[in-house]
VOPALO-524448 format. One record per residue (C-alpha): residue number from 1; residue in one letter; z, y, x. Coordinates in nm, 2 decimals, always signed. Layout:
BEGIN
nr_rest_zz_yy_xx
NUM_a_Z_Y_X
...
# end
This chain:
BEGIN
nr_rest_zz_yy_xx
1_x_+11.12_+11.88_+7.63
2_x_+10.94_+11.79_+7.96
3_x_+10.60_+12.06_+7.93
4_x_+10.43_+12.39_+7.78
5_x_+10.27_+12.22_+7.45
6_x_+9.88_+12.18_+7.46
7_x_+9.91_+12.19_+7.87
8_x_+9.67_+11.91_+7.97
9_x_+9.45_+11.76_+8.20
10_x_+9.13_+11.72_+8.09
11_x_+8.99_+11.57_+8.46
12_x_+9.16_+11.20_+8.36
13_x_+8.82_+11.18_+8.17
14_x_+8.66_+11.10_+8.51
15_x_+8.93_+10.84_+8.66
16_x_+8.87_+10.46_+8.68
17_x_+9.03_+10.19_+8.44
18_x_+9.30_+10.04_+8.65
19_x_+9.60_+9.90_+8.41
20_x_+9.88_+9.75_+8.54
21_x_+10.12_+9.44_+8.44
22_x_+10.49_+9.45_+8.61
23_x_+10.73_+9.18_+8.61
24_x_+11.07_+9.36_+8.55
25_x_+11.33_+9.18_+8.73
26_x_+11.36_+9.23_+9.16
27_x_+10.98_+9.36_+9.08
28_x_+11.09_+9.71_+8.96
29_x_+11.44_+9.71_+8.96
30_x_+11.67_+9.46_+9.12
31_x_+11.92_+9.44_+8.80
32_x_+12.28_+9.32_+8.81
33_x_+12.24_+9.04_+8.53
34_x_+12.37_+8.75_+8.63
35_x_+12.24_+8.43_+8.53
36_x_+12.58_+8.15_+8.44
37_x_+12.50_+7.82_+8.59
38_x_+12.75_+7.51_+8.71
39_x_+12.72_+7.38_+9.05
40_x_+12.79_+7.04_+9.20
41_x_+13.03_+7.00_+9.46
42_x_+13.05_+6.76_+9.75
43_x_+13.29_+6.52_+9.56
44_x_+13.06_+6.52_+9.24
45_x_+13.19_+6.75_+9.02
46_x_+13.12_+7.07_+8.87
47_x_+13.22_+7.41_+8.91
48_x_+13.09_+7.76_+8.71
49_x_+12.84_+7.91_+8.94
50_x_+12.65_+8.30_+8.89
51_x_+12.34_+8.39_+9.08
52_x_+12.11_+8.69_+9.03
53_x_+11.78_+8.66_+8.92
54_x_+11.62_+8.64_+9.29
55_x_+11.87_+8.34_+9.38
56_x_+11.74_+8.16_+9.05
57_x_+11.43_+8.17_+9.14
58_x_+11.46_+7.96_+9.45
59_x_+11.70_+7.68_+9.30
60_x_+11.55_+7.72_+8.91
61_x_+11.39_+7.35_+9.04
62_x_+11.71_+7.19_+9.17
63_x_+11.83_+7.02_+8.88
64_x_+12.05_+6.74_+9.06
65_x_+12.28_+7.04_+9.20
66_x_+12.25_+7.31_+8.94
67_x_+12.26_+7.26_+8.54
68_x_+12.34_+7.53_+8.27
69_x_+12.70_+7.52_+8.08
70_x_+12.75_+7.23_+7.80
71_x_+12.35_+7.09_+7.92
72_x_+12.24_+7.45_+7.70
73_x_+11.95_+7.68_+7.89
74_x_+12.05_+7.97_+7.64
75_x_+12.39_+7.95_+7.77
76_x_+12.26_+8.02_+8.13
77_x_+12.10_+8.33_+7.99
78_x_+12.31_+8.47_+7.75
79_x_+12.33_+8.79_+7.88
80_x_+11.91_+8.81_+7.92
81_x_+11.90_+8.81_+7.58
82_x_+11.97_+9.15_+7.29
83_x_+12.32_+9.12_+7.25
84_x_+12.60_+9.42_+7.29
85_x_+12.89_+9.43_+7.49
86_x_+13.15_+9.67_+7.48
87_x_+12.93_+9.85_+7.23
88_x_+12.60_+9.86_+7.45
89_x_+12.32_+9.65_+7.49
90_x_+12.35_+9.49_+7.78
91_x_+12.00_+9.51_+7.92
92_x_+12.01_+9.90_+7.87
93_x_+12.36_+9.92_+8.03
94_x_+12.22_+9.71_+8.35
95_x_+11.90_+9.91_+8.36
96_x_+12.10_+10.20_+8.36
97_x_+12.30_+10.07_+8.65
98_x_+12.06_+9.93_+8.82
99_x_+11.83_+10.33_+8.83
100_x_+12.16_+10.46_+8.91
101_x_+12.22_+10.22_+9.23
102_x_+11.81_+10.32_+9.33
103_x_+11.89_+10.70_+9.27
104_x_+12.21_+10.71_+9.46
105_x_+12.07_+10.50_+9.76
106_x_+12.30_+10.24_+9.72
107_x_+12.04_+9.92_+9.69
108_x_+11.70_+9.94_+9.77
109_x_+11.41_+9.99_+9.49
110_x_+11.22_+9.67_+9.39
111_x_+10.85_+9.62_+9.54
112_x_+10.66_+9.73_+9.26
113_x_+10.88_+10.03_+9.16
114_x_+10.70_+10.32_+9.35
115_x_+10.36_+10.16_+9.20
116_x_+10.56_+10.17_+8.82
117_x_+10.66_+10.51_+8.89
118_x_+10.30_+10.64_+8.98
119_x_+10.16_+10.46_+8.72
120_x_+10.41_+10.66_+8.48
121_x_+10.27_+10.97_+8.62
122_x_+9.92_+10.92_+8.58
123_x_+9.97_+10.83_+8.29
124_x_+9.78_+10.49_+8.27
125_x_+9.78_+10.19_+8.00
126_x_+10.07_+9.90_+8.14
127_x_+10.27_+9.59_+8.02
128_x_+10.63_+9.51_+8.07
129_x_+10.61_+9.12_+8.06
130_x_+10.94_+8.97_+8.13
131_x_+11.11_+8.62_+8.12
132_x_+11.40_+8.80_+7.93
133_x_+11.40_+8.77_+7.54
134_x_+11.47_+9.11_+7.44
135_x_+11.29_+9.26_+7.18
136_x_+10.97_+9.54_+7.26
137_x_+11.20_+9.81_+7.14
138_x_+11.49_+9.77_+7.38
139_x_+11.19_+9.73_+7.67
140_x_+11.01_+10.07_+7.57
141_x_+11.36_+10.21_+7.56
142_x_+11.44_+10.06_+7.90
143_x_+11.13_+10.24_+8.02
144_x_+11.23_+10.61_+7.87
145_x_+11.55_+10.57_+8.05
146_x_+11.35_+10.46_+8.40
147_x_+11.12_+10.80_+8.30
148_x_+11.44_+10.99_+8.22
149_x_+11.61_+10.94_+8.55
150_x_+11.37_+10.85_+8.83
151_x_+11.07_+11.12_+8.70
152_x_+11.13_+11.50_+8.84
153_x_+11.03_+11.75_+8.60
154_x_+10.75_+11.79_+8.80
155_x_+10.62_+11.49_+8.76
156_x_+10.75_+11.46_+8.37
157_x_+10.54_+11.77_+8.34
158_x_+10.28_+11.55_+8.54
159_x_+10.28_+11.25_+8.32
160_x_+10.22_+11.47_+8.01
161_x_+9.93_+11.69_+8.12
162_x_+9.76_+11.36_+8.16
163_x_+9.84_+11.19_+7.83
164_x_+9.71_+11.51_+7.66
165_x_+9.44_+11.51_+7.85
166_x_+9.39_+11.17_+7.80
167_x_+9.44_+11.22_+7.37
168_x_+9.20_+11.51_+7.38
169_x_+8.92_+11.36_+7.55
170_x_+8.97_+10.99_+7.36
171_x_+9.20_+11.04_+7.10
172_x_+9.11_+11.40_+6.98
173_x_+9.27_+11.26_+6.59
174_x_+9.59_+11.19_+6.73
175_x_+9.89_+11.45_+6.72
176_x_+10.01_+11.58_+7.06
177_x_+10.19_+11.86_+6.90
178_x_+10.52_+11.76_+7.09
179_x_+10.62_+11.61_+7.36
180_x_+10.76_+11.31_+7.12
181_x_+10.45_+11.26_+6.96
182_x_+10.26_+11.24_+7.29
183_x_+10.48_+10.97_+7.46
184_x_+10.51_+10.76_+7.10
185_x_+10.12_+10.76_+7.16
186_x_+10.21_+10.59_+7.46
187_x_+10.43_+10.36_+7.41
188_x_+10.22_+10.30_+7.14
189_x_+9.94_+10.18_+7.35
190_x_+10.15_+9.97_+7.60
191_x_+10.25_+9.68_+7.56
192_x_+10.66_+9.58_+7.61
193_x_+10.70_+9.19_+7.60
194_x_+10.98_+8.95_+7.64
195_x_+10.81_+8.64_+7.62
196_x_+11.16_+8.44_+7.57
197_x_+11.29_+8.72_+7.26
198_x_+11.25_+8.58_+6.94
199_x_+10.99_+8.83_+6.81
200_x_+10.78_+8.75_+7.10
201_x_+10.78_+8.37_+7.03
202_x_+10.75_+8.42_+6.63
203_x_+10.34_+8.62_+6.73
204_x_+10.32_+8.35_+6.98
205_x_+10.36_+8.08_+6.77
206_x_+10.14_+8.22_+6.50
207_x_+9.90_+8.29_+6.71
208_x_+9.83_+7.98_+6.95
209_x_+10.04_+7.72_+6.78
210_x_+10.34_+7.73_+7.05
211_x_+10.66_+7.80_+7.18
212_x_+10.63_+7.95_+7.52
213_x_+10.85_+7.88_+7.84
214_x_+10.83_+8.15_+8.08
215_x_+10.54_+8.09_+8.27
216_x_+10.29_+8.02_+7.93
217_x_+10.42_+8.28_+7.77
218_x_+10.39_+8.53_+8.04
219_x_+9.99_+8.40_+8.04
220_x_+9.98_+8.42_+7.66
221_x_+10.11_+8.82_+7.71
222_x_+9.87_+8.89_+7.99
223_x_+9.56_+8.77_+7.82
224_x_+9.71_+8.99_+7.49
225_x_+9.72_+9.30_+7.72
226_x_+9.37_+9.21_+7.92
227_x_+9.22_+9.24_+7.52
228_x_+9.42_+9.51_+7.42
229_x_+9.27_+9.75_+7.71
230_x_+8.95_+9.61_+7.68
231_x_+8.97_+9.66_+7.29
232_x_+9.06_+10.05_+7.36
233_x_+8.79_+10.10_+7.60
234_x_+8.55_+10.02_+7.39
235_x_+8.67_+10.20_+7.10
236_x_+8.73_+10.52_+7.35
237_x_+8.36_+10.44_+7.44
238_x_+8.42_+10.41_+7.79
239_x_+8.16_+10.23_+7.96
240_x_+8.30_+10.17_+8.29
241_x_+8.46_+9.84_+8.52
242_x_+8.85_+9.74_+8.44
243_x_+9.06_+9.60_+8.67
244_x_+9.41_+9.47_+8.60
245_x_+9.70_+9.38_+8.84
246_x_+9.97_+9.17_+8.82
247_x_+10.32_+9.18_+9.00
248_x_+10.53_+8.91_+8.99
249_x_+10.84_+8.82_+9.21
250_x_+10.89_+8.45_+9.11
251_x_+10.62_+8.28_+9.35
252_x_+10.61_+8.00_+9.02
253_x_+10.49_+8.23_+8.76
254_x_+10.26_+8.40_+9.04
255_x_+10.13_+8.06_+9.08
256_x_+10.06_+8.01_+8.77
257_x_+9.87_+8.32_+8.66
258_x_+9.67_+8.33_+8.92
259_x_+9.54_+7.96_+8.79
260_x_+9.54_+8.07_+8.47
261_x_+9.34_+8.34_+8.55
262_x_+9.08_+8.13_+8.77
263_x_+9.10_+7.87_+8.47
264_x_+9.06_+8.10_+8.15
265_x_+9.04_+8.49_+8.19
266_x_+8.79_+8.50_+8.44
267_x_+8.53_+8.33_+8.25
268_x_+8.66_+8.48_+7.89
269_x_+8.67_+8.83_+8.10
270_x_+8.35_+8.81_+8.36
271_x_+8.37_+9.20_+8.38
272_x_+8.69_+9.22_+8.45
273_x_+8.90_+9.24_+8.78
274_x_+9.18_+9.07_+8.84
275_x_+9.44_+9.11_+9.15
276_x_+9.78_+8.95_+9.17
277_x_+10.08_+9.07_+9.39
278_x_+10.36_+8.83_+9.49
279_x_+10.64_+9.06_+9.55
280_x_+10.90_+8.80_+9.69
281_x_+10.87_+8.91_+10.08
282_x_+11.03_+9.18_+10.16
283_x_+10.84_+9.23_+10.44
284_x_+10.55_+9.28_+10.28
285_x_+10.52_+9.67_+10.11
286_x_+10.35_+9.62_+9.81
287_x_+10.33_+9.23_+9.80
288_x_+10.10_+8.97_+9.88
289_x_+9.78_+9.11_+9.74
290_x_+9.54_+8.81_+9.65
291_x_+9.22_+8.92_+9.40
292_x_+9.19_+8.61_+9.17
293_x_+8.87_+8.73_+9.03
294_x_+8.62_+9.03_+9.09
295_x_+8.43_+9.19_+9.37
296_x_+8.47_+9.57_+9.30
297_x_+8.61_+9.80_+9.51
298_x_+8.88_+10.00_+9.29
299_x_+9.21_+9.97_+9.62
300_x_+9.40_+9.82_+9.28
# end
């Protein structure tokens, strides 16, 4: 499909742990959903109101001007969650249009998406964590169709030399036969989360007795990925320092995890480095870069 089977690249062996968690919304892509509100006019009343995802996050606290439809939250985001129109799921069709928009130069790439792409290449361990509530399955596919249309075959090529390579030195049991079974190990071992889909608040719920909003449930999916890579490390018996970043467009969750993180995952994770980027200025490449917790030197 994308490489010469059993072409890999056995130096990955040597490379740091850096992972990487990415908001998906104006973070990588700046999507076209459209979130359904009602605003209040001057003489009281109320009138249907759409704003994008960036716009909601700036007036998500002004409840005496905005409310959702019939008083109902779900209503506001009916299109954030897995449901089909015209035959298509409407998060695919908006990713779709949203790569397109990026690849045809007609709107500008979110922040993080040249740090997604490169971490597609190298091949390294991520998280999708999202406020959506689609299910892991439409995320991961989401991601095939980012890999489809923004990768070269270069870099396709790229990406797989270093998931082999990756397989042979850690993972010597696992098939890498094909290029499907190489990037199923993959997706395998990232993690695709939309903290507000059903199936995300069904494991939550078992798990810590709760039904998340956005901001907890984003914490409850970051400290799931933090033990995931740490679990694989040590199975892969690689004895080096992790570090973990975190990009995030809504300065409220950003707020949030980087208390969470000074709260909780530091002390849980003492080993562990851990750098947030708020990605809401666009004048700033890359975000604001603030390192929660840690003192090595990895340039995460």
């Amino acid at each position: 499909m994308y490489t010469k089977p059993n072409t890999i690249n056995l130096a990955v062996a040597e490379r740091d742990l850096k992972y990487y968690i990415f908001d998906w919304d104006d973070n990588i892509l700046h999507m076209p959903t459209k979130i359904y509100l009602e605003k209040r006019l001057p003489d009281g009343s109320w009138t249907p109101h759409a704003v994008s995802t960036a716009v909601f996050s700036v007036i998500r606290s002004d409840r005496e001007n905005y409310r959702p439809p019939d008083g109902v939250w779900e209503n506001a985001f009916r299109d954030f969650r897995d449901i089909d129109i015209d035959n298509e799921n409407v998060f695919l069709r908006d990713t779709r249009s949203a790569i397109d928009a990026v690849v045809s130069g007609l709107h500008k790439e979110g922040p993080s998406f040249a740090k997604f792409r490169q971490t597609l290449i190298e091949g390294r361990l991520f998280a999708i964590v999202t406020a959506r509530g689609h299910s892991s399955s439409v995320i991961r596919q989401a991601v095939d169709d980012f890999i489809k249309v923004v990768l070269s075959e270069v870099e396709k090529q790229r990406m797989l030399e270093n998931l082999r390579g990756y397989m042979a030195c850690f993972a010597p049991e696992a098939s890498a036969n094909t290029d499907t079974d190489v990037m199923d190990f993959y997706h395998a071992h990232n993690r695709y989360h939309g903290v507000m889909s059903p199936e995300f608040r069904a494991r939550m719920g078992q798990q810590a007795g709760a039904s998340p909003n956005t901001e907890t449930g984003k914490q409850f999916a970051i400290k799931d990925f933090v033990e995931h890579v740490i679990r694989i490390a040590h199975e892969r018996g690689l004895e080096k320092p992790i570090s973990v970043g975190f990009s995030d467009d809504d300065e409220g969750n950003v707020i949030a995890v980087e208390n969470y993180i000074r709260s909780a995952l530091a002390h849980e994770f003492p080993g562990v480095k851990f750098v947030v980027y708020y990605t809401a200025d666009p004048d700033i490449v890359d975000g604001r870069k603030v390192v929660v917790h840690g003192q090595l030197s990895l340039n995460l």
